[in-house]
C-alpha positions as CSV (number, residue, x, y, z in Angstrom):
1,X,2.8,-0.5,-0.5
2,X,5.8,0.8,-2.3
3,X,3.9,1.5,-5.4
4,X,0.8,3.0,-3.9
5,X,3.2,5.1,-1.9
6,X,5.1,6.4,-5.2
7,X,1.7,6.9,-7.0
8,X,1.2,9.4,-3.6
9,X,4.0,11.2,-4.7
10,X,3.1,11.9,-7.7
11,X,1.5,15.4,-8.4
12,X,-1.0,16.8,-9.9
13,X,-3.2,14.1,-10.3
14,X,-6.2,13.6,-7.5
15,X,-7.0,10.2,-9.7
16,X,-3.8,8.8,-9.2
17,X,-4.2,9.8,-5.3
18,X,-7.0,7.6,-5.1
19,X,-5.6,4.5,-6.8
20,X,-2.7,4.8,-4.4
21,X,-4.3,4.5,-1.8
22,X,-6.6,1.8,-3.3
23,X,-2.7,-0.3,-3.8
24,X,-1.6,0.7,-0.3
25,X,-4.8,-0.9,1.0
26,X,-4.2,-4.1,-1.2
27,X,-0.4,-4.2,0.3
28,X,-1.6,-3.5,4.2
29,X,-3.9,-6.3,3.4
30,X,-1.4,-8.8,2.1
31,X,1.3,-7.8,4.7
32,X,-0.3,-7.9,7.9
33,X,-2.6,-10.9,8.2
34,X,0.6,-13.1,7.0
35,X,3.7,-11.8,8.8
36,X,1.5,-12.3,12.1
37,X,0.5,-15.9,10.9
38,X,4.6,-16.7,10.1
39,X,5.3,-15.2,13.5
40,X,2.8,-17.1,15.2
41,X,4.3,-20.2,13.6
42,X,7.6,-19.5,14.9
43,X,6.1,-20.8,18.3
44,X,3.9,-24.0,17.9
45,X,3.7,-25.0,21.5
46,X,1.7,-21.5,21.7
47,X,1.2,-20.4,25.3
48,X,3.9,-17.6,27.3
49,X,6.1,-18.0,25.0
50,X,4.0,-16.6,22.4
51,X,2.7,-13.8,23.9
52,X,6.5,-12.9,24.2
53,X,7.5,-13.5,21.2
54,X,4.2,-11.2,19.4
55,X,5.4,-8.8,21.8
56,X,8.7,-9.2,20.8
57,X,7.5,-8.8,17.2
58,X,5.3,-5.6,18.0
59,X,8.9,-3.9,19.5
60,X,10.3,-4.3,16.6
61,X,7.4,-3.1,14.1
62,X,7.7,0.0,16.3
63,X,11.2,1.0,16.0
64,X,9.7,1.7,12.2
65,X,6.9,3.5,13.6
66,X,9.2,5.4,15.7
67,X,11.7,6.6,12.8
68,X,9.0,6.7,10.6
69,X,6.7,9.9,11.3
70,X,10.2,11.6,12.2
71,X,11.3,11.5,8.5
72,X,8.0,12.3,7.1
73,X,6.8,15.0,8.9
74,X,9.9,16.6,9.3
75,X,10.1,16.4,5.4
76,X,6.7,17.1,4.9
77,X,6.9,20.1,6.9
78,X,10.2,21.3,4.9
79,X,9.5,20.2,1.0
80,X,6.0,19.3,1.1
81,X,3.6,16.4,1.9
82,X,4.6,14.5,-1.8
83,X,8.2,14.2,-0.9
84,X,7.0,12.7,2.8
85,X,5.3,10.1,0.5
86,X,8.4,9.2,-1.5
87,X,9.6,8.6,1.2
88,X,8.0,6.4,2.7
89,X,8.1,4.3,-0.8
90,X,12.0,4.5,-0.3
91,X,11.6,3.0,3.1
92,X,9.1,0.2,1.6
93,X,11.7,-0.4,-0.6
94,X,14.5,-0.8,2.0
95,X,12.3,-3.2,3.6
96,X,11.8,-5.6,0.7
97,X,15.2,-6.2,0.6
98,X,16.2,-6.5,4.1
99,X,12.7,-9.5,4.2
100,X,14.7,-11.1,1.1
101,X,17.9,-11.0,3.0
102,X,17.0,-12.9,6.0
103,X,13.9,-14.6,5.0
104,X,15.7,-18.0,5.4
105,X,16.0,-17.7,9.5
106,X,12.6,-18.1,9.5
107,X,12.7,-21.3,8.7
108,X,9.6,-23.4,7.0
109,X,7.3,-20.7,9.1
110,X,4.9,-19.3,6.4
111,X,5.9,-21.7,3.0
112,X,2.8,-22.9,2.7
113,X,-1.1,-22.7,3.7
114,X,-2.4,-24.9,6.0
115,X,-5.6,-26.8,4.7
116,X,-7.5,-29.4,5.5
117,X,-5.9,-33.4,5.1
118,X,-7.4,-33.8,0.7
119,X,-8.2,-30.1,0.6
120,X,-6.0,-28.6,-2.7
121,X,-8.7,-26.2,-3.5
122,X,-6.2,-23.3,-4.9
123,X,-8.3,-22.6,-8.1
124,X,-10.8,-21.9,-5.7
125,X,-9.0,-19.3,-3.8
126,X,-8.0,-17.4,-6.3
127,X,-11.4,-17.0,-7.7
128,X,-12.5,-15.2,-4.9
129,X,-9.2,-13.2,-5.0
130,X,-9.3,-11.9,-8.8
131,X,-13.3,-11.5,-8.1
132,X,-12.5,-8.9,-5.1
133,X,-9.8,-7.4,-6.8
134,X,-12.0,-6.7,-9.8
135,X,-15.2,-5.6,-7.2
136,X,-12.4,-2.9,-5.4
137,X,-11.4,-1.6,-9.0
138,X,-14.6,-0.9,-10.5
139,X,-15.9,1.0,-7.3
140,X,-12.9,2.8,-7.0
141,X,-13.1,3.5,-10.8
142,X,-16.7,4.9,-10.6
143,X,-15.9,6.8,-7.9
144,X,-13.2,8.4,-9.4
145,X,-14.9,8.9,-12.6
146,X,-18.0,10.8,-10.8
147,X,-20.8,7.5,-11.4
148,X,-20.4,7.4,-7.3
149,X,-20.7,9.8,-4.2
150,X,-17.4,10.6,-2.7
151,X,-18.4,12.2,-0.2
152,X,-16.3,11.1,2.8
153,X,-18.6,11.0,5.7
154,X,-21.2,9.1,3.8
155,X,-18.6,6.5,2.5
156,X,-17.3,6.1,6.2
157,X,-20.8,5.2,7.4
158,X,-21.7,2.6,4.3
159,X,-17.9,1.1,4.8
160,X,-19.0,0.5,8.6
161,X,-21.9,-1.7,7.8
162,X,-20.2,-3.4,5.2
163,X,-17.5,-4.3,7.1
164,X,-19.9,-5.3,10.5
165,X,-21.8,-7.5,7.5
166,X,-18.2,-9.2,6.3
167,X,-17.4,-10.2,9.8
168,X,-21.3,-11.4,10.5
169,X,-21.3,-13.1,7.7
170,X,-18.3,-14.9,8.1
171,X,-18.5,-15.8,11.8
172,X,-22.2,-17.3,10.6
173,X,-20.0,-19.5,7.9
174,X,-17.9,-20.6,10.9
175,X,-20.8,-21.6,13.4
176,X,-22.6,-22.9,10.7
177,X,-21.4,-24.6,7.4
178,X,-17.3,-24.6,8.3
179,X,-17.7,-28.3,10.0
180,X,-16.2,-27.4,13.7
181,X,-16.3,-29.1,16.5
182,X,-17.8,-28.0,19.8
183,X,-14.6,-26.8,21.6
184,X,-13.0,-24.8,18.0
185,X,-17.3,-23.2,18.4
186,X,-16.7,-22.0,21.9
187,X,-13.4,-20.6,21.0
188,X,-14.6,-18.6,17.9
189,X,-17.3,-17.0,20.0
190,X,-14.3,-15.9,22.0
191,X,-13.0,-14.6,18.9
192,X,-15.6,-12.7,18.2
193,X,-16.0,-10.8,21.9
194,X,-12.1,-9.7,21.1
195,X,-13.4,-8.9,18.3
196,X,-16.0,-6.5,19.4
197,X,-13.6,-5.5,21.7
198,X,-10.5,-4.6,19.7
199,X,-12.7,-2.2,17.4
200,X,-14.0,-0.5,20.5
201,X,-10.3,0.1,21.7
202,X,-9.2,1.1,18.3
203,X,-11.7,3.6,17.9
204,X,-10.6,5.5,20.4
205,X,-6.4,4.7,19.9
206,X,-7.0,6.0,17.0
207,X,-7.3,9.2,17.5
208,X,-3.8,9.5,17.4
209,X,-3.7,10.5,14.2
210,X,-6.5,13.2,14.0
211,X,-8.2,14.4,16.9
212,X,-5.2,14.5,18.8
213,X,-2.9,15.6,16.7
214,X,-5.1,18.0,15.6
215,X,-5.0,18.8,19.3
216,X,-1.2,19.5,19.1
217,X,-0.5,20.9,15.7
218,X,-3.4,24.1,16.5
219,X,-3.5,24.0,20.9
220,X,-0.2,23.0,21.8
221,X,2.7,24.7,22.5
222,X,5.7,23.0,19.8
223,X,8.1,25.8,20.1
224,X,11.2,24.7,20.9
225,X,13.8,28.0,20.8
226,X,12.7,29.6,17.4
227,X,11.9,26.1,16.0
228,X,8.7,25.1,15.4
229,X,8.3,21.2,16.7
230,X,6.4,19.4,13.8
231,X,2.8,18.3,14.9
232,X,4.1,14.6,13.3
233,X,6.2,14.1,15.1
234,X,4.0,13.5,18.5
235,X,2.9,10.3,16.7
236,X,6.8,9.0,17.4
237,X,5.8,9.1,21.2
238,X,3.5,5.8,20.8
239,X,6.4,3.5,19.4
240,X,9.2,5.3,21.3
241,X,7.0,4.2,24.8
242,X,6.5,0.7,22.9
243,X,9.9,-0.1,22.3
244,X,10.5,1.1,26.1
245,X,8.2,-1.0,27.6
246,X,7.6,-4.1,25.2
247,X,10.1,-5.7,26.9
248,X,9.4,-5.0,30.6
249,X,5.6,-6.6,29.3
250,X,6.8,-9.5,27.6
251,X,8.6,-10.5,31.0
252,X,5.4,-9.4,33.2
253,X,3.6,-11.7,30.9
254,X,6.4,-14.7,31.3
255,X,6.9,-13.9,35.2
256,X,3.0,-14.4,36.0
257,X,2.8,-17.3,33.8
258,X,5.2,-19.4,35.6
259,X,3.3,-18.5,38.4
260,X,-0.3,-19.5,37.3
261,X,-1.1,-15.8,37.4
262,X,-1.5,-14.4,33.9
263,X,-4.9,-13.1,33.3
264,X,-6.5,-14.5,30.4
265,X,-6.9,-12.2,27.3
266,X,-10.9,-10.9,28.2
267,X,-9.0,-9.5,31.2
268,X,-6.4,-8.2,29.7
269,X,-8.6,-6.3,27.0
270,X,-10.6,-4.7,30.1
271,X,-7.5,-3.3,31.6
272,X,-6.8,-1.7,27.6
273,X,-9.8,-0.5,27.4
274,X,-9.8,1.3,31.2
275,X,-6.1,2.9,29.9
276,X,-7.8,3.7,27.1
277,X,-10.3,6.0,28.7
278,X,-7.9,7.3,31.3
279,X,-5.8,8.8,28.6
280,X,-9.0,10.9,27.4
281,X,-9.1,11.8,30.5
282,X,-6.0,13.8,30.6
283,X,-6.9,15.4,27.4
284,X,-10.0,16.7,29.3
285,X,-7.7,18.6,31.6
286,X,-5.5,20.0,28.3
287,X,-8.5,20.8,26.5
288,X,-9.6,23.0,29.5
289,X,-6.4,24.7,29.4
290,X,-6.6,25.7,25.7
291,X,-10.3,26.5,26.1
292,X,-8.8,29.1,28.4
293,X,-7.4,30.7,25.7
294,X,-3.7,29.0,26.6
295,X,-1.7,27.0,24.6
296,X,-1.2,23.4,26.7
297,X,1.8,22.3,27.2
298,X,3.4,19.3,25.3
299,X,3.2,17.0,28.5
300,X,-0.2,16.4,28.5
301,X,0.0,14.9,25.2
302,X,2.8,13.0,26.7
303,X,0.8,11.6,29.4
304,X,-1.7,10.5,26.9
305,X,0.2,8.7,24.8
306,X,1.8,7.0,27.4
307,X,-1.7,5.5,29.0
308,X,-2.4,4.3,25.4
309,X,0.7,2.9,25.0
310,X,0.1,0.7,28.2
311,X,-2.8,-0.1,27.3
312,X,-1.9,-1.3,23.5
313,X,0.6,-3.7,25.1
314,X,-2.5,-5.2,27.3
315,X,-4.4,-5.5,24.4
316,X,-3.0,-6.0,20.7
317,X,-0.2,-8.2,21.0
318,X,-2.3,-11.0,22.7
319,X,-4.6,-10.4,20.9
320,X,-2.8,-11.1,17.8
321,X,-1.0,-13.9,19.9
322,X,-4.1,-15.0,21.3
323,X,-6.2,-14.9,18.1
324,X,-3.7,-17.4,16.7
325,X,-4.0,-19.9,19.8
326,X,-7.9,-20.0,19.4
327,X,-8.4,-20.0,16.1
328,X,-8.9,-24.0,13.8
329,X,-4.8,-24.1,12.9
330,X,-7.1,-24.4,9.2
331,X,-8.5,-20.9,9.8
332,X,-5.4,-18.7,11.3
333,X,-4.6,-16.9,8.0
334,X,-8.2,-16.0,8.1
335,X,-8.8,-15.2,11.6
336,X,-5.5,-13.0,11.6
337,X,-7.5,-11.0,8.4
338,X,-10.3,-10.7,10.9
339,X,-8.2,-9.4,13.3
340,X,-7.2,-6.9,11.1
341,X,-10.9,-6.2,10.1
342,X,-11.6,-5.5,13.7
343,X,-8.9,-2.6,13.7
344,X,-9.7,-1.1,10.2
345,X,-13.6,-1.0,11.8
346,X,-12.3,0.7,14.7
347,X,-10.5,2.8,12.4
348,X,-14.0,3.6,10.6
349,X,-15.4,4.8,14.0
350,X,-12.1,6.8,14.9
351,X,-12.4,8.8,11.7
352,X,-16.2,9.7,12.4
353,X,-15.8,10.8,16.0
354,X,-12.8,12.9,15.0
355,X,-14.9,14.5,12.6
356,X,-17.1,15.5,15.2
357,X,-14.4,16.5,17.5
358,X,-12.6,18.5,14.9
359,X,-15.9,20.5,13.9
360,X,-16.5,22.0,17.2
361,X,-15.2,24.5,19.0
362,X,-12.2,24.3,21.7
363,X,-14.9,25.0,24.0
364,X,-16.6,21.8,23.3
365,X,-13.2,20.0,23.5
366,X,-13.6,18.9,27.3
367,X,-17.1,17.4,26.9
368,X,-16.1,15.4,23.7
369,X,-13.1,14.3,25.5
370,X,-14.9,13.0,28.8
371,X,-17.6,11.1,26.8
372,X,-14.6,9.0,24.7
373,X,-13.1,8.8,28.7
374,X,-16.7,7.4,29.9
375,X,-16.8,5.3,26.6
376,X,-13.6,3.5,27.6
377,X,-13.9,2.9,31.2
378,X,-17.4,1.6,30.6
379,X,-16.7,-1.1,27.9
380,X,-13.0,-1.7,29.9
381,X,-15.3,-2.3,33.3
382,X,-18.0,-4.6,31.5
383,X,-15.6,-6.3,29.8
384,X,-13.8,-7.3,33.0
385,X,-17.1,-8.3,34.9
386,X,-17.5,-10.8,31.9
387,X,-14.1,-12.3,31.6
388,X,-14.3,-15.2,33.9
389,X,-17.1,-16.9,31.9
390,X,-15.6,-15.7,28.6
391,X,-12.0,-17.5,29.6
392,X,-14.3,-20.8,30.5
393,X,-15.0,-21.2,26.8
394,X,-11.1,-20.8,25.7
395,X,-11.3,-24.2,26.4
396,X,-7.4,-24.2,28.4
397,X,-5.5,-21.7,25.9
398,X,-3.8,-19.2,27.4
């Protein structure tokens, strides 16, 4: 991620934009799936304490969230977009060696893969590594040479059905040929309804980072005195309410616990999911304002964020703690990736509806906020009519 970022800040070179990206992706993928697996093996008697301790872990991924968009939009906004880029490779590069420097608190969490009793297949495994690198490559390589379309929209839409044909595909290899018993079935099949579910929340989260700030850099007032706020940095707002209320979560989660009164993670994804769509629904009322020919003010925004926020902490970090607690211990590397699929599909979805958000008028703003409100409370209420015979097949986890 530090390389792909430096290759962003280099200019003059669209090619060399691409193939940083194409190295940021490569680093996201290698990062993510991995740290959640060590954290999850930080707890092995799973339950409560778990779900605190991802929370935990999501506060503090968020104080970098918070700091970040500060620094780069402020400097992006000052120098230019290629020196916010460096600088995010500077802070990539900050965070190696802090990992290197405390790495050995974390104990035997994350030194080696868990397989199978026999199983010492690592040839295998890097076969289909190389082979996927190589695939990514060559597309990316026609593309930038002008053999493929690169036309945005289009590649959205064919990266959404290859991605919804990855995760098919392998929840077929897990029902079918991955040899699990009846219980590990039932608790994939949850998998895959949080599954469903986290790209349906993530579609709309993600709007974050274009619709609505879009929304705040053109029909929100940012002055502040003769200083004009960047639009940037409303996307601090999100870990700044995270870091706020992680902890006050992570002790809801404990306190009903001890009580026998947690809701299981079906539930918790339908309450997400209602947040979600309430957070719309304020937008509706700001978009009304600036279709009045107003600027809105900053709080509405605000408000959003803050619904999102709440509903993020109902949602991702049991799901990532929850993910790890149902998955075969021999498939939580891979189910973690899946996770992680599920967001980059919702991101897919979030980029398309933005488009379509972005194109209209501000007229047009209310209505295209309301349906993503109606969007939200629907899947949130479904979800929760479903989540009592859902939480039957967790087979106990909690």
């Amino acid at each position: 991620m530090m390389i792909g970022n430096g290759m962003l800040a280099i200019p003059g070179s669209p090619e060399l934009f691409y193939y940083g990206l194409v190295v940021i992706i490569f680093g996201v993928g290698l990062l993510k799936p991995n740290i959640s697996a060590i954290v999850a093996e930080l707890y092995p008697e799973g339950g409560a304490r778990r779900d605190a301790g991802f929370t935990i872990f999501y506060m503090g991924i968020n104080v970098g969230a918070f700091i970040g968009p500060l620094i780069t939009a402020w400097l992006a906004q000052e120098f230019g977009w290629r020196v916010g880029f460096f600088s995010a490779a500077v802070g990539m590069a900050l965070g190696i060696v802090q990992f290197q420097m405390t790495r050995r608190y974390l104990g035997k969490a994350g030194a080696g893969p868990h397989r199978p009793a026999g199983d010492t297949a690592t040839r295998r495994d890097w076969t289909f590594v190389v082979v996927g690198t190589v695939a990514v490559l060559a597309l990316t390589a026609l593309g930038i040479g002008g053999k493929l379309n690169m036309d945005a929209r289009a590649m959205a839409e064919s990266a959404t059905w290859v991605i919804v044909a990855l995760a098919a595909g392998y929840f077929a290899y897990l029902f079918l040929l991955a040899g699990l018993d009846t219980v590990e079935k039932k608790r994939v099949f949850v998998i895959a309804v949080l599954f469903v579910a986290c790209a349906l929340f993530w579609s709309g989260f993600e709007q974050a980072g274009s619709s609505l700030n879009l929304f705040a850099e053109r029909y929100t007032d940012r002055m502040l005195g003769g200083w004009s706020i960047p639009a940037g940095w409303f996307q601090s707002l999100n870990p700044v309410f995270i870091i706020m209320f992680a902890p006050l979560f992570s002790m809801l989660w404990v306190r009903l616990a001890q009580r026998q009164l947690d809701p299981a993670a079906p539930a918790q994804f339908a309450v997400g999911l209602v947040l979600l769509g309430l957070g719309f629904l304020v937008m509706v009322a700001a978009a009304a304002v600036a279709a009045g020919g107003m600027q809105a003010a900053p709080y509405w925004l605000l408000l959003t964020y803050l619904l999102h926020t709440f509903g993020e902490l109902c949602l991702s970090p049991v799901g990532l703690s929850t993910t790890t607690k149902l998955a075969p211990q021999r498939f939580v590397g891979q189910m973690m990736g899946l996770w992680f699929l599920a967001i980059s599909l919702g991101n897919l979805f979030a980029g398309l509806i933005a488009g379509e958000v972005s194109d209209v008028g501000i007229e047009q703003m209310p209505g295209q906020f309301m349906r993503i409100f109606w969007f939200g409370l629907v899947c949130g209420v479904l979800l929760l009519l479903f989540s009592r015979p859902v939480k039957k097949l967790m087979g106990g986890v909690r």
